[in-house]
SENU-169041 format. One record per residue: residue in one letter; x negated, y negated, z negated of N, C-alpha, C in turn. Coordinates in steps of 0.05 Angstrom, whole numbers, plus 5000, padded with zeros to 4 digits. Layout:
// SENU-169041
AXYZXYZXYZ/...
This chain:
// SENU-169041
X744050014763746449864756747249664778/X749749654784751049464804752449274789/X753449054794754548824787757048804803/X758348964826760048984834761349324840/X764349274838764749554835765249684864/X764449434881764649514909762649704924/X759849584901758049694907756549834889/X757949944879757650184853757650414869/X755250564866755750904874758551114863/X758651044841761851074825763451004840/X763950724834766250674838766550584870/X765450464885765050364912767350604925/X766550814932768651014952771250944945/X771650814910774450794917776050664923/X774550334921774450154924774550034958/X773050154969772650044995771650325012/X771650215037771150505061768350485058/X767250735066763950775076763550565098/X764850555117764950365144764850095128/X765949965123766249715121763049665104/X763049825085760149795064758549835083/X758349965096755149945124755649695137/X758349535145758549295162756249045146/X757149135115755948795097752848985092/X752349235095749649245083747149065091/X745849135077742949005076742149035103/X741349215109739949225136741549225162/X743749225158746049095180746248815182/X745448695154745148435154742348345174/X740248345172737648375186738248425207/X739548635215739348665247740848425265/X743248425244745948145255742947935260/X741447905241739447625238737847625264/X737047855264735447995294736447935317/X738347995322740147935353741647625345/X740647495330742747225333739147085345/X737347045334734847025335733647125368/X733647345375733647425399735947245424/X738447235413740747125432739246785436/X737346685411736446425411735646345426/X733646605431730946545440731746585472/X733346715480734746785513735046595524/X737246455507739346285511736745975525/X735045925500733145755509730945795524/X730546105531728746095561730546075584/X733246135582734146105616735145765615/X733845585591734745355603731645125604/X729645345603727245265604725845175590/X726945275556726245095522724745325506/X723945495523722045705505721245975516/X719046115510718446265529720146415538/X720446545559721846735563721347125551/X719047145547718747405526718747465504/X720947125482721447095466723147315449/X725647285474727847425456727747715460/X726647825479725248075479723648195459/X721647955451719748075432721148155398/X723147915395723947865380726848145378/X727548195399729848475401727848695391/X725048785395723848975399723449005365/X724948765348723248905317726449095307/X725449245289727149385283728049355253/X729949305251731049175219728949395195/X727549625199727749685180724549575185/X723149445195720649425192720649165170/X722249125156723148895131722849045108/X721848905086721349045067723448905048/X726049025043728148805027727648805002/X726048954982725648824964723348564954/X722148564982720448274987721748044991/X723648155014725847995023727047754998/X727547994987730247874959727947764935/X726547824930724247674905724247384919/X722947414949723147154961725246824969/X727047044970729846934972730746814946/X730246954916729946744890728146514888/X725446594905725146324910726446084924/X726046194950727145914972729345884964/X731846084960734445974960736546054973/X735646185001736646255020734446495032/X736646705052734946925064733746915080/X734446655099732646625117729946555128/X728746385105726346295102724346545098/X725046745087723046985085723747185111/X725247095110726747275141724147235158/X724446975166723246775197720946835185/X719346875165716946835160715447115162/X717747305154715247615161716647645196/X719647565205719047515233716347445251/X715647195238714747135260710847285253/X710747335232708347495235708047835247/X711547925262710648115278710647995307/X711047695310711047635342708647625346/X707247615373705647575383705247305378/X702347115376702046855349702446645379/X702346795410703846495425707546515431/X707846765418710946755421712546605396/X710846635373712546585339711846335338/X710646115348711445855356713945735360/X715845875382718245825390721145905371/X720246125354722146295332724346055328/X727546085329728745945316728945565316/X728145565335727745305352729945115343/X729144935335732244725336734344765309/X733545145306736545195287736445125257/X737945215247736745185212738345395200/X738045435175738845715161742045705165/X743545515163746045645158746945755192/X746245675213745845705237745546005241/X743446055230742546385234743846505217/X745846425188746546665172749746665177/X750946415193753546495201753946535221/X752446465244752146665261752446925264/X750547025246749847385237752047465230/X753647275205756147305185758047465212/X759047245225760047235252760547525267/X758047575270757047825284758848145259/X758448085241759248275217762248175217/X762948055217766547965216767148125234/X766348095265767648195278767348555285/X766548665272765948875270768049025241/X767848715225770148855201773348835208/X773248615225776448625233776448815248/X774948995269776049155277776649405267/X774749445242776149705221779549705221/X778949355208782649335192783649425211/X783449235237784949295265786349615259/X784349775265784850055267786050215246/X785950095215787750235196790350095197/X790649835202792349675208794949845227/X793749885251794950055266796750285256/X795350455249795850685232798150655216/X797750505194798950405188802050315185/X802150155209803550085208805450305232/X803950485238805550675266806550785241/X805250865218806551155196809151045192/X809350735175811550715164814050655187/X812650675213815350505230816250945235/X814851105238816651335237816651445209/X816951325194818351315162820651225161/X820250925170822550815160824550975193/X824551005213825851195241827551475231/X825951555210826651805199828351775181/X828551625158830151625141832051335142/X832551265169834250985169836851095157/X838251315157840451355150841251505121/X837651485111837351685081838151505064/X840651535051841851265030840251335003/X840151054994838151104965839850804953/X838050804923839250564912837950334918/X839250044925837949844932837149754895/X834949554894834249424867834349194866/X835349014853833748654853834348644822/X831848634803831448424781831748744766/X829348944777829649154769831649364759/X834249304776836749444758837249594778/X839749754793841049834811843549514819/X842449554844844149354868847349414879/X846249414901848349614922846449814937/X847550034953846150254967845650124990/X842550234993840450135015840150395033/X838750475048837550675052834150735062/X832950895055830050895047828550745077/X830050865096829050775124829450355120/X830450295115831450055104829249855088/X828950055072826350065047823350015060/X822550295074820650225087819950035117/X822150045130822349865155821749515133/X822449425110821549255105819049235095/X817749425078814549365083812849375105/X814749625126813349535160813249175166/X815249105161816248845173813348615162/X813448605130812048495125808548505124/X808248785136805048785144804948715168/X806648765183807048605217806648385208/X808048125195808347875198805547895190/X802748025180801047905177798347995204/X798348305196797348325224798048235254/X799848055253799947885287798047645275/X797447595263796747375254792347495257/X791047725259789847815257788247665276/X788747795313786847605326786647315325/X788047245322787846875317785546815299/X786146935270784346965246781847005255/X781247245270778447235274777147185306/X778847045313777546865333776846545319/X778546505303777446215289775146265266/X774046465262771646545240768646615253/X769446815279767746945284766946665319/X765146555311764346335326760646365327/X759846205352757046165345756145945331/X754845935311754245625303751245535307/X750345395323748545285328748544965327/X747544815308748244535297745444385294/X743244515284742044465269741944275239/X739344145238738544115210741843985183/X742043735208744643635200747143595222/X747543785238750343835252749343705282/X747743625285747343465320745743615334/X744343815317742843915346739943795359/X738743545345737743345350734943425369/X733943715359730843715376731943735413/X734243795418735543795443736043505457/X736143315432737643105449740043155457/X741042935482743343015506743743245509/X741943475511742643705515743643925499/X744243835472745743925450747544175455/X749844055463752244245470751144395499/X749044415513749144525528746944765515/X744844635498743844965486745545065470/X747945015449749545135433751645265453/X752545235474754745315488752345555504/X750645495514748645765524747345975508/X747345885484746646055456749446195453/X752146115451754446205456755846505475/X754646325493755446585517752446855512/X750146885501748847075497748947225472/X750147075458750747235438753947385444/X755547265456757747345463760447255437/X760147085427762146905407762246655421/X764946555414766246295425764546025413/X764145805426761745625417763345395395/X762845325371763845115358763644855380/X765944695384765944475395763944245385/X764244325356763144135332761144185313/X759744095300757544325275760244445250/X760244705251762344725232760844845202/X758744725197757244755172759444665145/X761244505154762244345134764944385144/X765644485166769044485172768844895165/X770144865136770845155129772945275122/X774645095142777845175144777745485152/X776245585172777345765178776446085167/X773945925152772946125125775246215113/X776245935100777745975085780446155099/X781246065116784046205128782546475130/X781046565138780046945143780047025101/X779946895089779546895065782747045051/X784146805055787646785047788846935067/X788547025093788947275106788747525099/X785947555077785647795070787447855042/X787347605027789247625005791647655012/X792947555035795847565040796147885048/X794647975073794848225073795148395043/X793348335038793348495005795548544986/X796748234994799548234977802248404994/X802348355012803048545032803048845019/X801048895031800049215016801449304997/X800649104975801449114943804649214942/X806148974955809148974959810449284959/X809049424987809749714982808449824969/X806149804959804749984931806349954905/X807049714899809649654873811749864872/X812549804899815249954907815250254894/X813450484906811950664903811450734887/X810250674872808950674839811450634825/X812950554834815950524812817750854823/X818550784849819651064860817451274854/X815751324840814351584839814851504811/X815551464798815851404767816951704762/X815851834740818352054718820851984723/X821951754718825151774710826551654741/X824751634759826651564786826151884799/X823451924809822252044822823152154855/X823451834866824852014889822251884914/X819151884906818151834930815051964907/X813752074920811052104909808552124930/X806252024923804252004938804352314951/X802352384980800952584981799352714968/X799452984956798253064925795053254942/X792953204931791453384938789853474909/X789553674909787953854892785953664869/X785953504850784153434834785153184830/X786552924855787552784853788352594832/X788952454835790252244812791652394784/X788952624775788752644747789352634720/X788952664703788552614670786252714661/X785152574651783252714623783552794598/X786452824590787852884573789853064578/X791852974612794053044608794153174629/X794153474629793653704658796053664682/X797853584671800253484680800353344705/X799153064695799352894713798952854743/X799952664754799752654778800552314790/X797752184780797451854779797251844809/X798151594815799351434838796151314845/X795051464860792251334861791651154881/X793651204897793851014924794650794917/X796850674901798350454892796250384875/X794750544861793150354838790950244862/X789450334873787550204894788849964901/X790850024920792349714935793249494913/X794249584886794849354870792449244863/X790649424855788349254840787349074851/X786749134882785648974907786748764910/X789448824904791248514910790948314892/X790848454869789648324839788348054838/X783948274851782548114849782348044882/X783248004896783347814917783847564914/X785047504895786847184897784247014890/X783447064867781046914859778846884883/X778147094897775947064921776546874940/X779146874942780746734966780546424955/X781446414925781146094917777745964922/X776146134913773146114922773646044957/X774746084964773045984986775545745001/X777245644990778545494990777645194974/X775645344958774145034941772944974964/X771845224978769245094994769944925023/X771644895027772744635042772344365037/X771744345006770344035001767943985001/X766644125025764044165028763143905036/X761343755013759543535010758443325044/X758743215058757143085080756343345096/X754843405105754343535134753143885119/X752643855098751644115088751944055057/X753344325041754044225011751844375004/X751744394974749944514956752044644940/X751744954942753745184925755545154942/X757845054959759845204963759045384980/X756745415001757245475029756245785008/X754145714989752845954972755146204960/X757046094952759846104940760846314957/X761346274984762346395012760946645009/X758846745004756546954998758747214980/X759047094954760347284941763747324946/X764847194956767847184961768347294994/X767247225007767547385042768147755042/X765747745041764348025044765248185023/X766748094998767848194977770648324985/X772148055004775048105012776148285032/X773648365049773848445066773648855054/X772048785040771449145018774149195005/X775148974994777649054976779749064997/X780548985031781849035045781349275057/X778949385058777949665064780249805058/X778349875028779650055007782950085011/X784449905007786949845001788249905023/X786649795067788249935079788050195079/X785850405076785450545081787250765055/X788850685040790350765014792650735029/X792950535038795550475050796350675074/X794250725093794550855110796051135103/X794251295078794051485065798551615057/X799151335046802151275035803651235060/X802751095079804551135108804951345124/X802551565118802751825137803252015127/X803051985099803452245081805752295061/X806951925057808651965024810952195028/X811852235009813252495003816052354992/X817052385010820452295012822652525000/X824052524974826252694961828252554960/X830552524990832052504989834852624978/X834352814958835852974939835652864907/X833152704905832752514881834852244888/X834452064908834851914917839851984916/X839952204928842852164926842152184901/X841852364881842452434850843152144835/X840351924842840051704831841951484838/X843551534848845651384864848451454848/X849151634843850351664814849951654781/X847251564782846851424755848251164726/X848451014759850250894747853250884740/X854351114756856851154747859050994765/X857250984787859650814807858750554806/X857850414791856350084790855550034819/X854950214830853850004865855849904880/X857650124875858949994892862249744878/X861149604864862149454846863449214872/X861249104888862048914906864749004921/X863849244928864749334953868049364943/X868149504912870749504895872649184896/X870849034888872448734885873548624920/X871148674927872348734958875448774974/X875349094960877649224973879749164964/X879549084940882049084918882648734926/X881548544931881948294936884848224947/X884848414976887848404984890848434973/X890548664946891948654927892048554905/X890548424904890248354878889748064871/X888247954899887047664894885547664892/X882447534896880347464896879247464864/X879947224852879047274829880447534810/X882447594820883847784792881948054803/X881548084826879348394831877348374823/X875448144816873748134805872648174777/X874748094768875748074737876148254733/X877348394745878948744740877148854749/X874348934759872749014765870049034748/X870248764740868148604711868848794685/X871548824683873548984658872449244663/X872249294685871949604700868549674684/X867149564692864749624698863949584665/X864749434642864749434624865049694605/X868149854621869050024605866250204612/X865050254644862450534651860650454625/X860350184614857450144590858250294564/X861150254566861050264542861950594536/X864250634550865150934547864951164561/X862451064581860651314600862851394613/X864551254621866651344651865151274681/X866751344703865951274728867251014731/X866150824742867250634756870450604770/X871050884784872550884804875050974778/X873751234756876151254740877051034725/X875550844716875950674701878450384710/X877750384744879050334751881750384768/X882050684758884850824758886450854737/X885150764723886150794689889450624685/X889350394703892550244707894150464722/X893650524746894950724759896550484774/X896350304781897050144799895850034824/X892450134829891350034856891050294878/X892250194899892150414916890150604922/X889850744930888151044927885451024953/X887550974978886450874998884350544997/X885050414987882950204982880450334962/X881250384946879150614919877450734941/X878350914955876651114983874650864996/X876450674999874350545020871750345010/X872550304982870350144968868650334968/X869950574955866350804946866050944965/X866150834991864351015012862150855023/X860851055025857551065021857250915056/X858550985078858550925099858250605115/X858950475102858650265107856450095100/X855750275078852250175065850750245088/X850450545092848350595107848550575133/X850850415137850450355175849550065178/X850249905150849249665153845349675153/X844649885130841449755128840149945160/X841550165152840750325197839750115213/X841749845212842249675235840549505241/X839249395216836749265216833649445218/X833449725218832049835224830349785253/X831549835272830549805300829749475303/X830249345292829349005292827148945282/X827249105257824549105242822749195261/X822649505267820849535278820249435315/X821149315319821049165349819348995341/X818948825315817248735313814248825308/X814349055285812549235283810149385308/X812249385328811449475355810549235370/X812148985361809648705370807548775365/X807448775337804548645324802648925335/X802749075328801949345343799949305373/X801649185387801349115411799349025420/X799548745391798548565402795048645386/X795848765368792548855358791449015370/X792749205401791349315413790449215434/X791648955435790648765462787348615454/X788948505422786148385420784948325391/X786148515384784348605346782648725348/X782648935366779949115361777249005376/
C-alpha cells in the first residue's frame, strides 16, 4: 500500500512520468547524498581541511550498498535521513578516512544540497516537455489562425474567434511561465553549506571560502548567506509549479469543454483502450484534461505548504523545513504527469473545423450582434441600433428566427450594411493578427529554455 498516488504502482504512470519518479527515488536520493559528501570532502582537501582520499573513498560507495529499509526504521528514530546515512557511511570508510566525513556540515546542508542536485535534473525533464509543448501548440495555433470558431466569455457564445486564436493563447500563457523557468531554478538549485547554525563556525574566517569551494565541486552556485531559513525560493520553485499547472489547466478546461457531446469540435488523440468506460463501450473520456486538471487541483495546497515554510523559526525551524519533504518532490510528479498530458494535446489534438463552422450558426446569428449595432449605428444612431438589435436578438429566443431575418422584418435597413455586419471576415483577420505576436513570444521563451533550462 502507498499513501501517495504518485507513488502508487496503479496509479503513479498516470499521475507522473517514469523519469521524474527515478529523479525523487530512494536510491537517487543516496547517491545525490553520496556526491554532495564526496564534493565535501574535495572541496576541503584542496584547501588543506581533510584528507585528500576522502572524497574518493567516499565516491567509490555505491548507493545500493545501503540497506533502505534500515535506513528508514532509523530515520523514525533520529528524525532525519542523514544521521543513519553518515553512520553506515562512515563504517564503509577506511576508520583514518571516516574521521573527516561531513566536516563542519550538518543535516540540512547535506539534504538540500542533494535536494539541489535532484531539482536540477527535474527541471530539465519540464524543460524538455515544456519545449514540446509549447512547439505543438505554436504550429496549432499557425495552422488554424484563420479556422473561425465561436469565441466564449461567461460560458455562452461571444463573437467569432478563430481556433488558431484559441490556441496561440494557451501558447502565450505557458510561455509567460516557462521564461520564468531558468531564473526559478537557478534560485533553488544552490549549494548550501552553513553549518550547525548558519556560520560555518568549525572554519572560522574561512567560512565563505570552504562554502564557495564546496560550491564550485559540486558544480551549484554558492549561497551568499546560510539559506536554512531564507525559503523564498523553495517557495517560488513551489508556486512556479502551481502556476505552470494552472496554465496547463487553462487549456485542459478549454478542451474538455470543446470535446464535450454537444460542442464537439476538438477531441483528444484516441488510442485503442483509452479514456474508457466500465459501463459505457461508447465512450471516449478526455484523459489528458482529466490528468492536467487534477494536477492543477492538488497543487495549490503543496504550494501553500511551502509558502508557510518561510516563517521558518531563528536559524533552523522545527516542521517547516520537514513540511518541504512532502510538498517539493510532490509538485514536481504532478508537473510530470500533466506536462507530459499536455504535450500529448499539443501534438496530437484533433481539430473539426466543420463542427466549429456548424457551431457558429447555433445561435442564429447572435455573434455577430456587435458587429450588427455597429453597422446599423450610421443609420440609425447609436443607441436606436442597439435597441433595435436588443429587439432583434429577443425575437432569435423567442421565435427561433435568424438574427439578420429578424432584423429585416422592418424592411427599412439597408442590405449592404446587413452584408457587412454578418461577415465572418473581419473576425477572422482580427484574431489571425494577434497570432504571430503570440507566438514571437512563444519562440522567446523557447529560446530561452534552450539556452538555459535544460
Amino acid at each position: 500500500m502507498t499513501l501517495s498516488a504518485l507513488d502508487s504502482a496503479l496509479t503513479g504512470p498516470l499521475f507522473s512520468s517514469a523519469a521524474m519518479r527515478a529523479v525523487f527515488d530512494d536510491r537517487a536520493r543516496i547517491a545525490d547524498m553520496l556526491t554532495v559528501e564526496a564534493a565535501l570532502a574535495r572541496a576541503q582537501a584542496g584547501l588543506g581541511l581533510a584528507p585528500t582520499g576522502l572524497g574518493d573513498a567516499v565516491a567509490a560507495v555505491s548507493p545500493d550498498a545501503f540497506d533502505l529499509a534500515a535506513l528508514g526504521r532509523e530515520t523514525a528514530h533520529a528524525g532525519v535521513p542523514s544521521i543513519p546515512f553518515l553512520k553506515a557511511l562512515r563504517a564503509m570508510l577506511p576508520a583514518d578516512l571516516a574521521g573527516d566525513l561531513h566536516k563542519g556540515a550538518t543535516t540540512q546542508d547535506l539534504l538540500d544540497t542533494a535536494q539541489a542536485l535532484a531539482l536540477a535534473r527535474a527541471f530539465a525533464l519540464l524543460a524538455a516537455d515544456l519545449d514540446a509543448t509549447l512547439a505543438g501548440l505554436a504550429t496549432l495555433a499557425e495552422r488554424h489562425a484563420r479556422t473561425p470558431c465561436a469565441g466564449r466569455t461567461y460560458g455562452q457564445h461571444a463573437t467569432p474567434v478563430t481556433f488558431g486564436f484559441k490556441a496561440a493563447v494557451w501558447a502565450a500563457g505557458i510561455a509567460d511561465i516557462a521564461a520564468e523557468l531558468p531564473a526559478v531554478r537557478a534560485g533553488v538549485c544552490i549549494a548550501s553549506l552553513a553549518g550547525p547554525a548558519g556560520t560555518l563556525p568549525a572554519f572560522g574566517a574561512r567560512a565563505p571560502e570552504v562554502a564557495d569551494a564546496f560550491a564550485r565541486e559540486i558544480g551549484l552556485a554558492p549561497a551568499p548567506i546560510a539559506a536554512h531559513a531564507r525559503r523564498a525560493e523553495v517557495a517560488r520553485a513551489g508556486t512556479w509549479l502551481a502556476t505552470l499547472l494552472g496554465a496547463l489547466a487553462k487549456m485542459a478546461g478549454d478542451i474538455a469543454h470543446l470535446a464535450s457531446t454537444e460542442v464537439g469540435e476538438a477531441a483528444e488523440p484516441h488510442a485503442p483502450g483509452r479514456g474508457g468506460s466500465s459501463a459505457m463501450p461508447h465512450k471516449r473520456n478526455p484523459v489528458s484534461c482529466t490528468v492536467i486538471l487534477a494536477a492543477a487541483s492538488a497543487a495549490r495546497g503543496h504550494a501553500a505548504t511551502l509558502l508557510e515554510g518561510m516563517t521558518a523559526a531563528h536559524e533552523r525551524p522545527a516542521g517547516a523545513w520537514h513540511a518541504e519533504w512532502h510538498a517539493l518532490p510532490t509538485l514536481f510528479g504532478l508537473a510530470s504527469g500533466a506536462l507530459r498530458e499536455a504535450r500529448t494535446l499539443a501534438e496530437g489534438l484533433v481539430v473539426d473545423a466543420a463542427a466549429m463552422a456548424r457551431n457558429l450558426d447555433v445561435t442564429r446569428g447572435l455573434l455577430f450582434a456587435d458587429a450588427a449595432a455597429a453597422a446599423l449605428a450610421s443609420t440609425l444612431g447609436a443607441q436606436a441600433a442597439e435597441a433595435r438589435v436588443t429587439a432583434a436578438a429577443d425575437a432569435v429566443r423567442t421565435r427561433g428566427i435568424g438574427l439578420r431575418a429578424a432584423l429585416e422584418e422592418g424592411g427599412d435597413l439597408p442590405a449592404e450594411a446587413l452584408d457587412r455586419a454578418f461577415d465572418l471576415t473581419p473576425y477572422v483577420a482580427a484574431a489571425a493578427a494577434f497570432v504571430p505576436r503570440a507566438l514571437a513570444q512563444v519562440e522567446a521563451a523557447r529560446a530561452d529554455l534552450a539556452e538555459h533550462g535544460r
